[in-house]
C-alpha positions as CSV (number, residue, x, y, z in Angstrom):
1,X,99.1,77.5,74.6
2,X,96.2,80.1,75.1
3,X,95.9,82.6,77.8
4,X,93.5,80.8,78.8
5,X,95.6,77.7,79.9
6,X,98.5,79.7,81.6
7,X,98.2,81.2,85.4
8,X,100.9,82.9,87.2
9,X,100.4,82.5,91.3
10,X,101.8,85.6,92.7
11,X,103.5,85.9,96.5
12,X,104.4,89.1,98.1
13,X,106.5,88.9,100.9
14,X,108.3,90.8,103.4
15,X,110.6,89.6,105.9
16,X,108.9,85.8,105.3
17,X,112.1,84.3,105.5
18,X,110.8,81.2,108.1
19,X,107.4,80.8,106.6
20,X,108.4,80.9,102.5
21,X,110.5,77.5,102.5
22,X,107.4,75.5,104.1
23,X,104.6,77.4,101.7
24,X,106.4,76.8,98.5
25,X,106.3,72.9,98.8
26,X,102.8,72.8,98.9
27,X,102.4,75.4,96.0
28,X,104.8,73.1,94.1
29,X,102.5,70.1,94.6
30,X,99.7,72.8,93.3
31,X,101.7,73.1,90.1
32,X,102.1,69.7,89.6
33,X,97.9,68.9,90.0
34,X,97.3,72.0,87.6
35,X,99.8,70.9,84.6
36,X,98.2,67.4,84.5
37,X,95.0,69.4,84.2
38,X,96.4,71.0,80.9
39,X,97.2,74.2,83.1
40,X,100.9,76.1,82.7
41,X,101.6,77.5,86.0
42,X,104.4,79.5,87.9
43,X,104.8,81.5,90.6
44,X,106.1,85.0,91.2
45,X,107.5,86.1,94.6
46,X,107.7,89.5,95.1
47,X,110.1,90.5,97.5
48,X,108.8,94.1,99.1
49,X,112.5,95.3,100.5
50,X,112.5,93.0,102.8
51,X,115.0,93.4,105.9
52,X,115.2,89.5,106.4
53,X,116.7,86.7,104.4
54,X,113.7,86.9,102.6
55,X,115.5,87.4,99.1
56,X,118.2,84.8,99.8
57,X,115.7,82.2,100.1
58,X,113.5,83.2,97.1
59,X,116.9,82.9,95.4
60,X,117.4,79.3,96.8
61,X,114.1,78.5,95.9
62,X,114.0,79.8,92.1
63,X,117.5,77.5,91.7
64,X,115.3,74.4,92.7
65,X,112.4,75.2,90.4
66,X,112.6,76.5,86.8
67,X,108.6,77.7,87.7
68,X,109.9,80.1,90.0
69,X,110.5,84.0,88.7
70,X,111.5,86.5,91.3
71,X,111.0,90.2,91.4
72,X,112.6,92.4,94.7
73,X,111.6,96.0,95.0
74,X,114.0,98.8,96.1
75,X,112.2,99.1,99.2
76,X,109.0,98.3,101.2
77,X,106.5,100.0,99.7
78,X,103.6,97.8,101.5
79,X,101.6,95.1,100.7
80,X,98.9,96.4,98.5
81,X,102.0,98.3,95.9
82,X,103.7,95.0,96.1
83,X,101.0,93.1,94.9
84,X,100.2,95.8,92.0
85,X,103.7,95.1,91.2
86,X,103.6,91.6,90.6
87,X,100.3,91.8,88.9
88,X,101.9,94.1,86.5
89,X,104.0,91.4,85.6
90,X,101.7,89.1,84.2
91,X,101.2,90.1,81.0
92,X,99.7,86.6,80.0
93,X,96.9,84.3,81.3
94,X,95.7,84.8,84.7
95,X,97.0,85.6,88.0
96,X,96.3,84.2,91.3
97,X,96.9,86.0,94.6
98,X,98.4,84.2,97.4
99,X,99.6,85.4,101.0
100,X,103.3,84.7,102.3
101,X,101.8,83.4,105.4
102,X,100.3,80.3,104.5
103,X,96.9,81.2,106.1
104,X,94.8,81.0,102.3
105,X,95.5,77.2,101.8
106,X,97.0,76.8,98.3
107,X,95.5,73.5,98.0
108,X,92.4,75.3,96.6
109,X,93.8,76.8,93.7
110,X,92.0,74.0,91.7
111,X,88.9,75.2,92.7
112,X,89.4,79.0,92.2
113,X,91.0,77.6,88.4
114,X,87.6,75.2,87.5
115,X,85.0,78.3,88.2
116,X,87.6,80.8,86.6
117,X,87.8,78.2,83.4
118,X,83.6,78.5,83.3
119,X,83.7,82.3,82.7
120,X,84.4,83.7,85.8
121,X,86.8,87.1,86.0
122,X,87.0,87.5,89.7
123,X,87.1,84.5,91.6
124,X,87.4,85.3,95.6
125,X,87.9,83.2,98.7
126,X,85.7,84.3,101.5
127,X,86.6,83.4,105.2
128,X,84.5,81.2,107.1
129,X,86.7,81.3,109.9
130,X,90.2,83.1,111.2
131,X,92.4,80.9,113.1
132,X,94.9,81.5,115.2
133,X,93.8,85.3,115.3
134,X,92.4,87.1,118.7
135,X,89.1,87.6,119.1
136,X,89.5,91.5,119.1
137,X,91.6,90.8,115.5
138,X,88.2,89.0,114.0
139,X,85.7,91.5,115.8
140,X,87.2,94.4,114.4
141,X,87.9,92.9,110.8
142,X,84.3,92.3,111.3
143,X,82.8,95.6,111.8
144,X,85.3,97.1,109.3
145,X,84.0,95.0,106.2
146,X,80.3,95.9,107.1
147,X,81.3,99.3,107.5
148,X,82.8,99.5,104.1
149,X,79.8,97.7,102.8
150,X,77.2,100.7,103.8
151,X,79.7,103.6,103.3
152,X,81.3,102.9,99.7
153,X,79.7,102.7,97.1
154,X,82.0,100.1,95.5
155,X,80.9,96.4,96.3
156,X,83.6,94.6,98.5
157,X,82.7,91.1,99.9
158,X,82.6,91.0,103.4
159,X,85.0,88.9,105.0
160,X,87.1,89.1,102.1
161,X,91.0,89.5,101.6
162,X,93.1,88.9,98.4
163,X,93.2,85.6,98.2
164,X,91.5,85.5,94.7
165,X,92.1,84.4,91.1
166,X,91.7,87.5,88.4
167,X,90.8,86.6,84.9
168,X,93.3,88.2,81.9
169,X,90.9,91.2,81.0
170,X,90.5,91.8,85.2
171,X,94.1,92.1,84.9
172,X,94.0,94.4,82.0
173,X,91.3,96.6,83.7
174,X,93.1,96.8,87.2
175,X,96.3,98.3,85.1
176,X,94.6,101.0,84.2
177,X,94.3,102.3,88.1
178,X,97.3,103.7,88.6
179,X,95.9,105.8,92.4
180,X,98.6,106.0,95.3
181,X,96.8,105.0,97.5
182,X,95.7,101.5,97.0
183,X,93.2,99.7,98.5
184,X,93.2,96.4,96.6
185,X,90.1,95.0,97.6
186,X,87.5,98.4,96.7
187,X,89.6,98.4,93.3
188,X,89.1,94.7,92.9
189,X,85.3,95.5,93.3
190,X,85.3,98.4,91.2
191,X,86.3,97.2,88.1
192,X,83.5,94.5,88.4
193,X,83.1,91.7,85.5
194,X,81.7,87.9,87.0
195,X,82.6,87.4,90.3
196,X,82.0,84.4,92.3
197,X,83.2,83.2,96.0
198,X,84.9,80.4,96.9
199,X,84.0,79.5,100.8
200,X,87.5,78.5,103.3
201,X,88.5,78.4,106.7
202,X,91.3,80.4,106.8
203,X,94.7,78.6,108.6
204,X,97.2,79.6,111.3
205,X,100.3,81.2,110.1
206,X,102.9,78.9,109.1
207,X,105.9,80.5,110.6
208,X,106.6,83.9,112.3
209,X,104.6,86.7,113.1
210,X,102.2,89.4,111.6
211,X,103.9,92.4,110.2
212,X,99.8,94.3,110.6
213,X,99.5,95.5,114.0
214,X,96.7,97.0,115.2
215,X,97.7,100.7,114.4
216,X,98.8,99.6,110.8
217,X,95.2,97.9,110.6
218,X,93.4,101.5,111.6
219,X,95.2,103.2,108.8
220,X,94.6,100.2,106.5
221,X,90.9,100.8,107.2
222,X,91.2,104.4,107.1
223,X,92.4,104.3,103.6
224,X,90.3,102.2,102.7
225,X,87.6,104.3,104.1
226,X,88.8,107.5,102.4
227,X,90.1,105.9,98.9
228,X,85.9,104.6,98.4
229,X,83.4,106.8,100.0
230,X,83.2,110.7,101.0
231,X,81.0,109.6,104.1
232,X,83.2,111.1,106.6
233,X,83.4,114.7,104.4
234,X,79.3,114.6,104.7
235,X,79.5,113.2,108.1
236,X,81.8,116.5,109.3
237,X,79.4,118.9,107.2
238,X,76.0,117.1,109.3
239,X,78.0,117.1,112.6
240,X,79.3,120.7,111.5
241,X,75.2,122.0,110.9
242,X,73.7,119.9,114.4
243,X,76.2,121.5,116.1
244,X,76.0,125.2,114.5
245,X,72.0,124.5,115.0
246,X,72.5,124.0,118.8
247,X,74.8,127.1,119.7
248,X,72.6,128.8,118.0
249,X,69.6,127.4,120.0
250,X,71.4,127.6,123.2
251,X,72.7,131.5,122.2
252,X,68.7,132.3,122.2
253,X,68.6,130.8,125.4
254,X,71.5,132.8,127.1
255,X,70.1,135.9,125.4
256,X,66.5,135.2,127.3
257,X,67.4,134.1,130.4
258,X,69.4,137.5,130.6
259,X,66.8,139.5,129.3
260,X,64.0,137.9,132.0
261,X,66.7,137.6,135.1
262,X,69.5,140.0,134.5
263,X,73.4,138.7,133.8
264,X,74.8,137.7,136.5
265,X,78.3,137.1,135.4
266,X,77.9,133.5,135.7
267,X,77.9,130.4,133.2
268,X,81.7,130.1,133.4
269,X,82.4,126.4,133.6
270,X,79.2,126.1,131.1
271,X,81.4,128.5,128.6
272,X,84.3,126.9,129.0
273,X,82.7,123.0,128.0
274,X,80.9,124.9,125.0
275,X,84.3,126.4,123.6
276,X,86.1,123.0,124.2
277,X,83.2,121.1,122.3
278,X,82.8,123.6,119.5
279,X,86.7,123.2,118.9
280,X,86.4,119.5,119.1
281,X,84.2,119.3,116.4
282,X,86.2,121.8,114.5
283,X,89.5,120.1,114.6
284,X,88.0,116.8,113.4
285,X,86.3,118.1,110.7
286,X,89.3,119.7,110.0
287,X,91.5,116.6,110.4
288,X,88.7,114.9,107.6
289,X,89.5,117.5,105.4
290,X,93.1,117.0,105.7
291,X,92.7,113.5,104.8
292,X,91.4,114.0,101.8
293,X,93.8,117.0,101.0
294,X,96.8,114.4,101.9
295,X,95.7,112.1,99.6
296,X,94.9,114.7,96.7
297,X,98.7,116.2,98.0
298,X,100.2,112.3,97.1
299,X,98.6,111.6,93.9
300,X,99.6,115.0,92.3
301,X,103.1,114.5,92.4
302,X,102.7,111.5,90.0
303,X,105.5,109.4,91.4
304,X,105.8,105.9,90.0
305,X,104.6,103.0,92.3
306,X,107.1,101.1,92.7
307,X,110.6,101.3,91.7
308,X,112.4,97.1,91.1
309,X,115.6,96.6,92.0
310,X,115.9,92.9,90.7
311,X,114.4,91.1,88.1
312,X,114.8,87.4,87.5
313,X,112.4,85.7,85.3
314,X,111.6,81.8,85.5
315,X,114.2,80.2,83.3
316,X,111.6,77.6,81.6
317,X,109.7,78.6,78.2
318,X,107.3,81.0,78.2
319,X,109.0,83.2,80.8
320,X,107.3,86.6,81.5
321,X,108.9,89.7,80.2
322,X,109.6,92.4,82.1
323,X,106.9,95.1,82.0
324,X,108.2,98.7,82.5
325,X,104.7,100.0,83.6
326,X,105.1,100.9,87.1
């Protein structure tokens, strides 16, 4: 069978213990449609150190399906490592990205398959809709996308997550980025081939809750943000020469209107709110900086990403080696 008949559908979780055992019925039946469409299909969980029963239940669900290979990591490392992780993995055919919650409908797999079987290397679904999610939740995922749009130069879809399919030589190219800090959808863009979206309205969660609260979602954003684009370091430099340009205007004024009136020892509140602003400014162009720094600190120390602390392969023919490439 060709790589071109074989596609691995891989699942990170973490603490997904409720919501796994009602998803992986309805990616069975997926399995089923796609083998009588000449397709071999499995699925990977990956288990990101999960605190839950998570990995007990994987385990009870590979003993029901020979389809079903499992891969835990030592830890929680995050989403976006845990899926580079089980990406790695598949070393054959072509790898389709699924959430734990249920929200991207596995139902249209199919569909994401036909266009990826007509040439297509990067196959994305886009939201149409986001239920079950506040309307705070959906503004700010929103604004974030378009934001990302103008300031990267990178092209990621708006309104899209990583519920996509990526061709074999996709695979092969997002190998090669081995950065810390990963956002997954600007390096999904950036290795660029055919790309074409599939349309969805995204579903509810199945079971449990969110593990991305709002604070987790700001430093989502600003890595994604910082990982893409060098906006903010030119944004501190502009905010850095405006403001430089108008203590220096107002310093001409001070100067005048004690040359034409006399000093009069007075101005004192007015000092005070310039010193206060001028240090604003400094400490957040200082705190951009550091950002950058930080990041620059992390990928120096050329730590692996991911470190697996169980591997159990599908026990059915064709079963994926492990790949040591972390």
């Amino acid at each position: 069978m060709s790589a071109q008949d074989r596609l691995t559908i891989v699942v990170a979780a973490f603490d997904e213990a409720n919501a796994l055992p009602v998803l992986h019925p309805r990616i069975a039946a997926v399995l089923e449609m796609l083998a009588a469409d000449g397709i071999d299909a499995r699925v990977l969980y990956v288990d990101d150190g999960s605190g839950d029963a998570t990995w007990q239940v994987l385990q009870g669900i590979a003993a029901g399906d020979a389809r079903v290979a499992l891969l835990r990591l030592s830890r929680n490392f995050g989403k976006e490592v845990a899926l580079t992780a089980g990406l790695d993995m598949v070393t054959e055919g072509a790898a389709m990205i699924l959430d734990a919650d249920g929200q991207d409908p596995p139902e249209l797999i199919p569909q994401f398959v036909a266009h990826w079987r007509n040439g297509y290397d990067d196959v994305h679904g886009t939201r149409l809709s986001r239920d079950g999610e506040s309307w705070l939740k959906r503004s700010t995922a929103h604004l974030f996308y378009r934001v990302i749009q103008r300031l990267a130069k990178t092209p990621v879809p708006a309104d899209t997550g990583d519920y996509r399919l990526l061709s074999p030589r996709a695979l092969d190219a997002l190998r090669q980025l081995r950065e810390r800090h990963r956002f997954m959808k600007g390096l999904f863009g950036w290795i660029g081939f055919n790309r074409i979206a599939v349309p969805y309205a995204r579903e509810r969660r199945i079971a449990g809750s969110t593990k991305f609260g709002f604070w987790r979602l700001w430093n989502f954003a600003l890595d994604g943000v910082t990982s893409f684009s060098t906006a903010p370091l030119r944004l501190a430099t502009y905010v850095g020469v405006f403001t430089a340009c108008g203590a220096f205007a107002f310093a001409l004024y001070v100067i005048g209107k004690a040359w034409m009136y006399g000093d009069r020892v007075a101005g004192w509140p007015t000092m005070m709110a310039v010193i206060l602003f001028l240090g604003g400014v400094q400490l957040v162009a200082l705190g951009v900086i550091g950002e950058y720094l930080g990041r620059l600190y992390e990928e120096s120390k050329q730590r692996p990403l991911y470190l697996v602390s169980a591997w159990q392969p599908a026990p059915g023919p064709g079963a994926m080696p492990l790949s040591a490439d972390a």
